[in-house]
KOLDO-490843 format. One record per atom (N, C-alpha, C): residue in one letter; x, y, z. Coordinates in nm, 3 decimals. Each point is the difference from the previous one (the first is absolute). Example, Ala and Ser with C-alpha at 12.3 -4.5 7.8 and 13.67 -1.06 7.14 Angstrom:
2
[pt "A",[1.319,-0.569,0.780]]
[pt "A",[-0.089,0.119,0.000]]
[pt "A",[0.090,0.120,0.000]]
[pt "S",[-0.035,0.105,-0.072]]
[pt "S",[0.082,0.119,0.006]]
[pt "S",[-0.077,0.109,0.073]]
//
This chain:
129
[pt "X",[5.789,7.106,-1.274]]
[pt "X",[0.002,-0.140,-0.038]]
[pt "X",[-0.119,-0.075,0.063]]
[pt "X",[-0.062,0.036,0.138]]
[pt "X",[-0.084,-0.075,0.082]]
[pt "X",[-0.139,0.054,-0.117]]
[pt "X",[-0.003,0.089,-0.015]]
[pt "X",[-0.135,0.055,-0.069]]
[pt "X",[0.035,-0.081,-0.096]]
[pt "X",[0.049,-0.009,-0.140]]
[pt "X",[0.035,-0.084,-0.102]]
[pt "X",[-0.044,-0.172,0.020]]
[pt "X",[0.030,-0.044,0.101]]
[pt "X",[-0.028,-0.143,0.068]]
[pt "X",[-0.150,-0.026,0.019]]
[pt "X",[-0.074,0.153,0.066]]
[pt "X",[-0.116,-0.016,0.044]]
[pt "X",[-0.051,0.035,-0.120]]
[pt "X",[-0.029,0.053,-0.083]]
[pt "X",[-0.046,-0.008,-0.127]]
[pt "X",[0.012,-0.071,-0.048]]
[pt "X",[0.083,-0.069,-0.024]]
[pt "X",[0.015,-0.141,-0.083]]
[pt "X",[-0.077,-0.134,0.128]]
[pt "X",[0.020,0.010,0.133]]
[pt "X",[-0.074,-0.096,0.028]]
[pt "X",[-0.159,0.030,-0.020]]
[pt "X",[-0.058,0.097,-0.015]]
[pt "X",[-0.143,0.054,-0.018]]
[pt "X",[-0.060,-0.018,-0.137]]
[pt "X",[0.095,0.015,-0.078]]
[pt "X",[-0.054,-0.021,-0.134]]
[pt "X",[0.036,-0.189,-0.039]]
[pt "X",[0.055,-0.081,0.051]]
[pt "X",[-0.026,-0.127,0.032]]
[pt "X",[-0.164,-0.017,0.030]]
[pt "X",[0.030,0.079,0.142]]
[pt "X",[-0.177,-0.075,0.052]]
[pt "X",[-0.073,0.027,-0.078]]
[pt "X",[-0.051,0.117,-0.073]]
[pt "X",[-0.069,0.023,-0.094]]
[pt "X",[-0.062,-0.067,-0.102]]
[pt "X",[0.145,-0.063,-0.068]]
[pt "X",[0.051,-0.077,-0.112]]
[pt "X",[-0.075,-0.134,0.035]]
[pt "X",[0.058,-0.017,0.123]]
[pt "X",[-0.097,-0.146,0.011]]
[pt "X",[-0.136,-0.017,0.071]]
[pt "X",[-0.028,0.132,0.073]]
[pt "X",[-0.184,-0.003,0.002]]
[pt "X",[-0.071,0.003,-0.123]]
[pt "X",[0.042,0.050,-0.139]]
[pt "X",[-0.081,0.043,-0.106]]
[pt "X",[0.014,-0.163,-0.070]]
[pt "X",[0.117,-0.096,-0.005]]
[pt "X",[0.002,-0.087,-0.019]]
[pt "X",[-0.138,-0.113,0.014]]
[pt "X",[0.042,0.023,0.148]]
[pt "X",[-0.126,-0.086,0.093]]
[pt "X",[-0.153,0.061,-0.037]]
[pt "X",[-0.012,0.141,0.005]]
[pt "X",[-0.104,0.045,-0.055]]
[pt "X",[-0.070,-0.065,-0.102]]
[pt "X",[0.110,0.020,-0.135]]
[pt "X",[-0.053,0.000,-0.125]]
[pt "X",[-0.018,-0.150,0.001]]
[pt "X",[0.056,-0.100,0.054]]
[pt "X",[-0.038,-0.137,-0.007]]
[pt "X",[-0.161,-0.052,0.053]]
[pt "X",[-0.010,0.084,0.111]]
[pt "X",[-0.148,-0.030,0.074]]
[pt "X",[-0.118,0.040,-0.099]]
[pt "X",[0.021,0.093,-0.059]]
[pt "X",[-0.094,0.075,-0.134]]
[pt "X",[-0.031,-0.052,-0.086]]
[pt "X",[0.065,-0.092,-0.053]]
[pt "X",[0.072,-0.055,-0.142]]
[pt "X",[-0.162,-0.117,-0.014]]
[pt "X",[-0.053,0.018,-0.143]]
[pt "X",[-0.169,-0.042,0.016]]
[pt "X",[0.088,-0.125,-0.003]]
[pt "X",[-0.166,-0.081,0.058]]
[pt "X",[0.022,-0.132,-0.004]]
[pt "X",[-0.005,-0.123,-0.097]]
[pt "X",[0.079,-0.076,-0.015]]
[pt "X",[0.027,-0.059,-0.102]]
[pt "X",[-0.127,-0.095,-0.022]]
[pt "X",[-0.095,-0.047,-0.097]]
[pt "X",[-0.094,-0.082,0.016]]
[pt "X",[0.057,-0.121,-0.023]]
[pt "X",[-0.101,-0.130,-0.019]]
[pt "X",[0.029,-0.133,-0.021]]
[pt "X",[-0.064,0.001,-0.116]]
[pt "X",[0.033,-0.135,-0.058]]
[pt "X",[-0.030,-0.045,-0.125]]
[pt "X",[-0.105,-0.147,0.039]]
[pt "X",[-0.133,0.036,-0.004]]
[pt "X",[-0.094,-0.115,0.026]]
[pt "X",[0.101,-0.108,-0.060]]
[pt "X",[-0.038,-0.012,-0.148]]
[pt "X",[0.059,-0.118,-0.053]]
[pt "X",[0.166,-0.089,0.018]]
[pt "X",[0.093,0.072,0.066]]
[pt "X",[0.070,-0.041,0.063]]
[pt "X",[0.015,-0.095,0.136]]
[pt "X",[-0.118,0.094,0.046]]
[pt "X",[-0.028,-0.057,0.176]]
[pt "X",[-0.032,-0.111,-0.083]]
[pt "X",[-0.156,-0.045,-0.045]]
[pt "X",[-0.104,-0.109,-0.041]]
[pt "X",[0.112,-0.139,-0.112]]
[pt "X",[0.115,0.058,-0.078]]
[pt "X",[0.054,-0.122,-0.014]]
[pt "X",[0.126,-0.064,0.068]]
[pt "X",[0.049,0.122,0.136]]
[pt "X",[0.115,-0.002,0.099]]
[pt "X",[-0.037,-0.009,0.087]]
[pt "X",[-0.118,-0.005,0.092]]
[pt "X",[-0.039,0.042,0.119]]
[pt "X",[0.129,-0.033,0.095]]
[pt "X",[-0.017,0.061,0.069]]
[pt "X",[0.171,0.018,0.083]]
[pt "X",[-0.127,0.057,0.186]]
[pt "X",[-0.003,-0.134,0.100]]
[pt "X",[-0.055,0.051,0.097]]
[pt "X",[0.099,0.039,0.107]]
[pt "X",[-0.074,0.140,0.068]]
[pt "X",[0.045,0.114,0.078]]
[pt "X",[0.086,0.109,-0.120]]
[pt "X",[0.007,-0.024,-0.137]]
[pt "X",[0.020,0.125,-0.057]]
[pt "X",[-0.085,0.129,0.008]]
[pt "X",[0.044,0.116,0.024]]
[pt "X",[-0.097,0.156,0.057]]
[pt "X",[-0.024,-0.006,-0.165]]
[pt "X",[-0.119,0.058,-0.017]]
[pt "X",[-0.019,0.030,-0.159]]
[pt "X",[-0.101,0.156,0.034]]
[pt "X",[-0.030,0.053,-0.161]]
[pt "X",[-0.087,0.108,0.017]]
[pt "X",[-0.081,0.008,-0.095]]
[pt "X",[-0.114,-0.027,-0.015]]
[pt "X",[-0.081,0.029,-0.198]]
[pt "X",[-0.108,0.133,0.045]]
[pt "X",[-0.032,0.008,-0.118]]
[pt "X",[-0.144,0.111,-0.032]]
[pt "X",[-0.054,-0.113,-0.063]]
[pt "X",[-0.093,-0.009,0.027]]
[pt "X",[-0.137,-0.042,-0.081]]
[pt "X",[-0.152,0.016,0.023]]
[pt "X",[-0.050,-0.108,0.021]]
[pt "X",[-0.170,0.008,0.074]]
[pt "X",[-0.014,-0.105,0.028]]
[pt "X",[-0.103,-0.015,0.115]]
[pt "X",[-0.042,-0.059,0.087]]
[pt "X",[-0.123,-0.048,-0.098]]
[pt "X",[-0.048,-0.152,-0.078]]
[pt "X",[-0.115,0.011,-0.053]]
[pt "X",[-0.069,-0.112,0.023]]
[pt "X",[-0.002,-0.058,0.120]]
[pt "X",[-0.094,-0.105,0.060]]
[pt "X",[0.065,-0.012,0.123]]
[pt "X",[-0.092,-0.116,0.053]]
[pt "X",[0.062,-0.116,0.126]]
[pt "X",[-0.012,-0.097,-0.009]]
[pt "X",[0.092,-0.082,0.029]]
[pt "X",[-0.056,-0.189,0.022]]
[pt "X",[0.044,-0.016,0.171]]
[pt "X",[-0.109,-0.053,0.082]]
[pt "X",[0.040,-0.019,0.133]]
[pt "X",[0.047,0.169,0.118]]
[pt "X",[0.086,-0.056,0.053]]
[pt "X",[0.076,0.153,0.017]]
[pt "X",[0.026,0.081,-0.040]]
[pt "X",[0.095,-0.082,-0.114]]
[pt "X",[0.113,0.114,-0.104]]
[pt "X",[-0.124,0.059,-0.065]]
[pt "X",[0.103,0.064,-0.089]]
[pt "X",[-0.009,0.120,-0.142]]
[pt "X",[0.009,-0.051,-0.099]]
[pt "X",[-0.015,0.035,-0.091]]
[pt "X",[0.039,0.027,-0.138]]
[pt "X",[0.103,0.091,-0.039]]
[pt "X",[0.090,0.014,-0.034]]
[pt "X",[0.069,0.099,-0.090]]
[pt "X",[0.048,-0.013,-0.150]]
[pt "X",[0.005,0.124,-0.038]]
[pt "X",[0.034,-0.013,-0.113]]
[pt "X",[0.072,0.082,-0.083]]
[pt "X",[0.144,0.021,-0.089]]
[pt "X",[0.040,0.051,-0.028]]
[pt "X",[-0.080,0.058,-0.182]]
[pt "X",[-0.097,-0.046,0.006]]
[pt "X",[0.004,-0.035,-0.153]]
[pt "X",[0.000,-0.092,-0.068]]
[pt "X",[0.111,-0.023,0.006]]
[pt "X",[-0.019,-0.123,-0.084]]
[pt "X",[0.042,-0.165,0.079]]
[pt "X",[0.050,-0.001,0.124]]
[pt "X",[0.005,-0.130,0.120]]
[pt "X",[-0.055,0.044,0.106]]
[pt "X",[-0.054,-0.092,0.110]]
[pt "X",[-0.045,0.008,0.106]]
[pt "X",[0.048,-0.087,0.058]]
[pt "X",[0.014,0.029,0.154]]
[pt "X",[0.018,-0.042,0.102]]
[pt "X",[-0.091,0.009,0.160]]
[pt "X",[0.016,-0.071,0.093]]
[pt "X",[-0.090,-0.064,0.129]]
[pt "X",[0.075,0.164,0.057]]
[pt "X",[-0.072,0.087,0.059]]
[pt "X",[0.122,0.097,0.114]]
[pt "X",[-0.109,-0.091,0.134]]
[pt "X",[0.051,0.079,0.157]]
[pt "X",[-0.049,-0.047,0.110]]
[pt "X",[0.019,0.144,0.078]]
[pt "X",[-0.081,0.044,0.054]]
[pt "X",[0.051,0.118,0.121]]
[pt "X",[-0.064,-0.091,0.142]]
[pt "X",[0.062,0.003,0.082]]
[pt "X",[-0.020,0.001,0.153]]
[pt "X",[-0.086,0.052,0.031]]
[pt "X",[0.067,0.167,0.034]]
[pt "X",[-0.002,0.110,0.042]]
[pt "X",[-0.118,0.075,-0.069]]
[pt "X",[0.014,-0.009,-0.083]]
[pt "X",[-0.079,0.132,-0.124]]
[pt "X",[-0.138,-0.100,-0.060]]
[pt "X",[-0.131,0.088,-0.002]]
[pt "X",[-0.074,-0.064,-0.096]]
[pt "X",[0.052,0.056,-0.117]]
[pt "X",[-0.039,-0.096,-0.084]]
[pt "X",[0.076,0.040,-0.177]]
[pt "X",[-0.109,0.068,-0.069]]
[pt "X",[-0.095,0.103,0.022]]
[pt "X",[-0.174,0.034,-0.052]]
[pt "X",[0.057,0.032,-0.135]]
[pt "X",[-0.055,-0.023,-0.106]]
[pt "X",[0.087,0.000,-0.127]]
[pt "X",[-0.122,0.025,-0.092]]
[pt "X",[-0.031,0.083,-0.196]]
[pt "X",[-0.013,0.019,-0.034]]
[pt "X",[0.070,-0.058,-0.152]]
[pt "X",[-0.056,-0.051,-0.056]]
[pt "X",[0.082,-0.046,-0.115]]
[pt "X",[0.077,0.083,-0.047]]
[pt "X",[-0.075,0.166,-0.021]]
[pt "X",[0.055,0.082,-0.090]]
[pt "X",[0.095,0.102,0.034]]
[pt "X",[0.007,-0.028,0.181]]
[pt "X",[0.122,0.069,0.097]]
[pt "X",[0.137,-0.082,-0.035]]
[pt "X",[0.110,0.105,-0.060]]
[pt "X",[0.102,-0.003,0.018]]
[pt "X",[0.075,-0.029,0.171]]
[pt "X",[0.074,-0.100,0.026]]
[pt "X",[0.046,-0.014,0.117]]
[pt "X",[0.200,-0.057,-0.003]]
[pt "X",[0.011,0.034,0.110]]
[pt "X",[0.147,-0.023,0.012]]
[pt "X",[0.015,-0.087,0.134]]
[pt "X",[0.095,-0.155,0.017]]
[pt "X",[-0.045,-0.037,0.048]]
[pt "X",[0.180,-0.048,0.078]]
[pt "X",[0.051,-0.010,0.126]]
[pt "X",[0.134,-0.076,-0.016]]
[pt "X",[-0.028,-0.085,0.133]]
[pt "X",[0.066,-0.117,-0.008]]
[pt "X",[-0.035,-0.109,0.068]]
[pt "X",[0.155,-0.098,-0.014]]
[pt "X",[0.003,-0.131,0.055]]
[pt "X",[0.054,-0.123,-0.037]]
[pt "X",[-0.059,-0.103,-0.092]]
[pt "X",[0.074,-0.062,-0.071]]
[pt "X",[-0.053,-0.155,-0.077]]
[pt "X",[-0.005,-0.036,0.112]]
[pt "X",[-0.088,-0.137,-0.028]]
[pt "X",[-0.003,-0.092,0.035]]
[pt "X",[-0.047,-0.116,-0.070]]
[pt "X",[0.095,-0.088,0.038]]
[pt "X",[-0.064,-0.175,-0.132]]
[pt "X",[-0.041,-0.087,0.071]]
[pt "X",[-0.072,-0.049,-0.053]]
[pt "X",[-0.067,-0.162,0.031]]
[pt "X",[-0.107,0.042,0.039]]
[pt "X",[-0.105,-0.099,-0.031]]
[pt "X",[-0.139,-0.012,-0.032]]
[pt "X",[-0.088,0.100,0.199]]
[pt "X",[-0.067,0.082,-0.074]]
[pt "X",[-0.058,0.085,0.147]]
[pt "X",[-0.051,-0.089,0.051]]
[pt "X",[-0.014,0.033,0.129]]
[pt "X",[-0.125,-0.089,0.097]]
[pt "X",[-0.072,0.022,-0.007]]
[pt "X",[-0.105,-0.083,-0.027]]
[pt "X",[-0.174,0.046,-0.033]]
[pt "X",[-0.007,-0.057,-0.143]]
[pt "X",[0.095,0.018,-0.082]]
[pt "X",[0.000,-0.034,-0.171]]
[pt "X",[0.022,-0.082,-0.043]]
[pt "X",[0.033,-0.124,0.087]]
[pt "X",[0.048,-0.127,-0.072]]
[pt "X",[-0.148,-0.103,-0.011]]
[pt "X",[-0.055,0.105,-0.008]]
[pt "X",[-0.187,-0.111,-0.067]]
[pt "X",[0.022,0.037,-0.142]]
[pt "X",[0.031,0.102,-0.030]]
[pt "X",[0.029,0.034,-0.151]]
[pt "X",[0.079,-0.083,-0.129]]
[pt "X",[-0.058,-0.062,-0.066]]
[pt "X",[0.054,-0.092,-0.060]]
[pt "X",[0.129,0.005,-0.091]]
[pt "X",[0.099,-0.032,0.029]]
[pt "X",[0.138,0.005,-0.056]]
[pt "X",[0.058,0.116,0.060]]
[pt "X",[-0.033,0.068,0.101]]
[pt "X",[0.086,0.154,0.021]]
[pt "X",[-0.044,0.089,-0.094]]
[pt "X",[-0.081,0.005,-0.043]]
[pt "X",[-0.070,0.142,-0.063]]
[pt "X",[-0.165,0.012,0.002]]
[pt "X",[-0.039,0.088,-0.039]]
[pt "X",[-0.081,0.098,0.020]]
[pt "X",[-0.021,0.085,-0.155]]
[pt "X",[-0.079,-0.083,-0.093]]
[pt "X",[0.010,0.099,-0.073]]
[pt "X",[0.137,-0.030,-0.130]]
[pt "X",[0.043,0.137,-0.014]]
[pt "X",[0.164,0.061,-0.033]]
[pt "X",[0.057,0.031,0.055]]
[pt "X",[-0.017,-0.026,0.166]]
[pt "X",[0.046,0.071,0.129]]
[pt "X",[0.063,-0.149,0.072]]
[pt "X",[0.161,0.008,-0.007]]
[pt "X",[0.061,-0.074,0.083]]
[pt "X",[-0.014,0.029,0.151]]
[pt "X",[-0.014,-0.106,0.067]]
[pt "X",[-0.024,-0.023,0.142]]
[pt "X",[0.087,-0.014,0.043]]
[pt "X",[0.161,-0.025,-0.048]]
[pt "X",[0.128,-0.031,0.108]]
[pt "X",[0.054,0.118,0.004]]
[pt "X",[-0.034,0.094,0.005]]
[pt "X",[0.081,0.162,-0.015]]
[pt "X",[-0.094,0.078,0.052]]
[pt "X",[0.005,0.096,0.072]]
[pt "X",[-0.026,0.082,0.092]]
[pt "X",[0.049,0.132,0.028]]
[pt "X",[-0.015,0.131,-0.006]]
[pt "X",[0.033,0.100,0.064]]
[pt "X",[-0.026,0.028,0.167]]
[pt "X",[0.070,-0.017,0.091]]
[pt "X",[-0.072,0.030,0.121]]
[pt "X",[0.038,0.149,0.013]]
[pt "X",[-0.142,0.097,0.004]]
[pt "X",[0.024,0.167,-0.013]]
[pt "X",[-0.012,0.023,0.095]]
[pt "X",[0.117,0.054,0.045]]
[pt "X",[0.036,0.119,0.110]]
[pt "X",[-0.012,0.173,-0.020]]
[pt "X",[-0.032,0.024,-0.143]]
[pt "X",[0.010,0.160,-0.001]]
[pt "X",[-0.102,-0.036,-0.106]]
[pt "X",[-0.105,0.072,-0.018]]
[pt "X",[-0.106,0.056,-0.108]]
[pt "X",[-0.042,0.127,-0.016]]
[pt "X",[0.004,0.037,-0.092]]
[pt "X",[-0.029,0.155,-0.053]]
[pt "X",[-0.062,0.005,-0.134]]
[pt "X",[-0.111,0.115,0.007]]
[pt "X",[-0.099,0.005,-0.124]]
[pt "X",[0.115,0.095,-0.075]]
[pt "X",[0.001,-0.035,-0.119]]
[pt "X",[0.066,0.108,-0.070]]
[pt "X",[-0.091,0.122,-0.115]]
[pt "X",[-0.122,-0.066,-0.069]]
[pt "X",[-0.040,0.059,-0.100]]
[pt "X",[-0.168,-0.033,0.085]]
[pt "X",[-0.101,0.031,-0.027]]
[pt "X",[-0.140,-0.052,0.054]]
[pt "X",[-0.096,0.067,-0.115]]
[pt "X",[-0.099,-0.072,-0.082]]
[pt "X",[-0.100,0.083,-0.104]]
[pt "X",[-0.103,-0.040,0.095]]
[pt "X",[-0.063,0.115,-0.035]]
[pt "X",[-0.163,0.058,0.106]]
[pt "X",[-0.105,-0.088,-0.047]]
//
């Protein structure tokens, strides 16, 4: 009976390491630019692919394609390539950056100024030579 018990408590642990496993694995879900840009929601974690295809001031450029947004790294220079694929996850952030309110009405362009990525993780994903 004790063996029966210990098998069954062993195949528990199992049961729930592969659980925990398969959750840590599980790819990561991206964001939807155009969601953030007409919801912006600040301190939401978000994640996009796009490219990096200018600067104004500090920031970046990004771009999914077809919207763009301000990102910011601290930490990281952002050295960017128009035609490099990149993956980028960070926080929103809203209201007009510091440094940007010379910009007339909050934009830049087609590029809203009250929305922000502040990037904490960057990674090249694709790069043409």
């Amino acid at each position: 009976m004790k063996n029966i018990q210990k098998i069954g408590f062993v195949l528990t642990l199992v049961a729930l390491t592969s659980v925990g496993c398969s959750s840590s694995l599980s790819p990561k879900v991206l964001s939807d630019l155009p969601s953030i840009l007409e919801n912006p929601i600040s301190g939401k974690e978000v994640t996009l692919r796009g490219k990096i295809v200018g600067q104004i001031e500090e920031c970046h450029i990004f771009t999914d394609g077809s919207n763009k947004i301000l990102v910011h790294s601290k930490d990281e220079e952002l050295s960017y390539n128009p035609d490099t694929m990149v993956e980028i996850s960070g926080t929103v952030e809203k209201g007009i950056m510091p440094g940007m309110h010379h910009f007339e009405g909050g934009h830049h362009g087609n590029i809203s100024l009250d929305t922000m990525i502040m990037v904490n993780q960057f990674q090249v994903i694709s790069a043409k030579q």
